[in-house]
C-alpha positions, 0 to 999 in steps of 0.5 A: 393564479386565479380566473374571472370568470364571467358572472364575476366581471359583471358583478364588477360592472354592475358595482361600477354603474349606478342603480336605476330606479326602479321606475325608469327602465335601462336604455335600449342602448345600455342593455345591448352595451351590457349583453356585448361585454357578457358575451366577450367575457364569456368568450375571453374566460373560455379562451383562457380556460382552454389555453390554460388546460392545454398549457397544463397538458403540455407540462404534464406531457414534459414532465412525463418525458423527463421522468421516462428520460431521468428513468433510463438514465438513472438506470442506465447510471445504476447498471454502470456504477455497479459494472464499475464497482464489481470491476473495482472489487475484482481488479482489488482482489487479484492485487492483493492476491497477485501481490500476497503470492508474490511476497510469498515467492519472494520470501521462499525464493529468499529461503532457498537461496539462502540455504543453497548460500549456507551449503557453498559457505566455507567456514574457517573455525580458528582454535587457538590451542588445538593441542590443548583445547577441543573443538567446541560445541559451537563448531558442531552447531555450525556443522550441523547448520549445513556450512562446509566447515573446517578447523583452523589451527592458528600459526601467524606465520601461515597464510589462511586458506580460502575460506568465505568466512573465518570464525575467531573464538576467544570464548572457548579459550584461557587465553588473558584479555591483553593476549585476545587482544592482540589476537583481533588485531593480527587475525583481522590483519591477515584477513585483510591480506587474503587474496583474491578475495578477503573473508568475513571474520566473526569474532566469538567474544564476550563483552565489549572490546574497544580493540574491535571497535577500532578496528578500520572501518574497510574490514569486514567484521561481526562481533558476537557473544552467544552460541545461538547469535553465533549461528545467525552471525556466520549466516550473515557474512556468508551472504557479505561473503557471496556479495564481495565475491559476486562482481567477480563471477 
């Protein structure tokens, strides 16, 4: 923005106004008209000066108190986003610590459960021929897992004792396919009938037997064919064991 200041308006008025000769001199009238407009100029370009001055005083002022106002303001923001981030990281923190404690007493809590489960287990180990077969290494494994063991020699005229899981080896045995067979089908039968509770069977076989997967579906039943899958096996159905015998306790 730019300002007339008096010298200026006069100039524009001189310019406005023809020249007199230099031999007629100005009107005592024109002169007084002249010295009125210079003074009312003059004192308009002093107003104006002074009412700018005071208009840039005050913006200066405003500006001054916002920035004091966005100042603390900010500094008050900065103070809080970092009370609330620090408050983020901690609560974070002892999530992840509240919850990796946690999964680590669930996961002993599941070990100590389950060794205490494998203690109770009672284990029925079926031998076909106890005359004439030994008892085998596998039964020893067994044992030696912590699972109340027992050797069970085959009658199909006697009842199975109350055994949480019976164990049918038919690897440790020359017994033909057709008879083994036909052993699946009985054992899992008379398993079925166990009262008041029946037991797992873990049928030790090796191979795939269509015998097994025919078996009825209601049966509980685990087919394996390895010493060390036979020891995960039986610890398996001692928790199906514990878990069909628990609505009862």
């Amino acid at each position: 923005m730019y300002w007339l200041n008096a010298l200026d308006c006069l100039s524009i008025l001189l310019s406005q106004t023809p020249a007199p000769s230099a031999a007629v001199p100005l009107p005592t009238q024109q002169i007084e008209l002249f010295t009125q407009q210079i003074e009312f100029l003059q004192d308009a370009n002093s107003r104006m000066a002074t009412s700018f001055g005071q208009f840039v005083t005050l913006i200066n002022a405003i500006v001054v108190v916002i920035g004091v106002f966005i100042g603390i303001l900010g500094f008050r923001t900065r103070q809080e986003i970092k009370q609330s981030l620090d408050e983020m990281v901690r609560h974070e923190v002892n999530k992840q610590i509240a919850q990796t404690v946690q999964a680590k007493v669930d996961e002993i809590d599941r070990v100590v459960q389950r060794e205490a489960l494998v203690g109770q287990t009672r284990v029925a180990y079926l031998l076909l021929n106890p005359s004439v077969d030994p008892v085998p290494d596998e039964y020893q494994l067994l044992k030696a897992r912590g699972f109340q063991m027992a050797v069970l020699p085959y009658d199909r005229d006697r009842r199975f004792p109350d055994a949480h899981v019976i164990v049918l080896d038919l690897i440790n045995t020359t017994l033909p396919a057709e008879r083994q067979d036909e052993l699946i089908t009985a054992v899992s039968e008379k398993i079925s009938a166990m009262r008041p509770h029946p037991a797992v069977l873990v049928i030790y076989v090796k191979g795939h037997r269509d015998v097994i997967t025919n078996l009825p579906k209601e049966r509980y039943y685990i087919p394996v064919n390895g010493r060390v899958a036979l020891v995960g096996a039986v610890t398996d159905a001692a928790q199906v064991a514990y878990a069909l015998r628990k609505p009862a306790l």
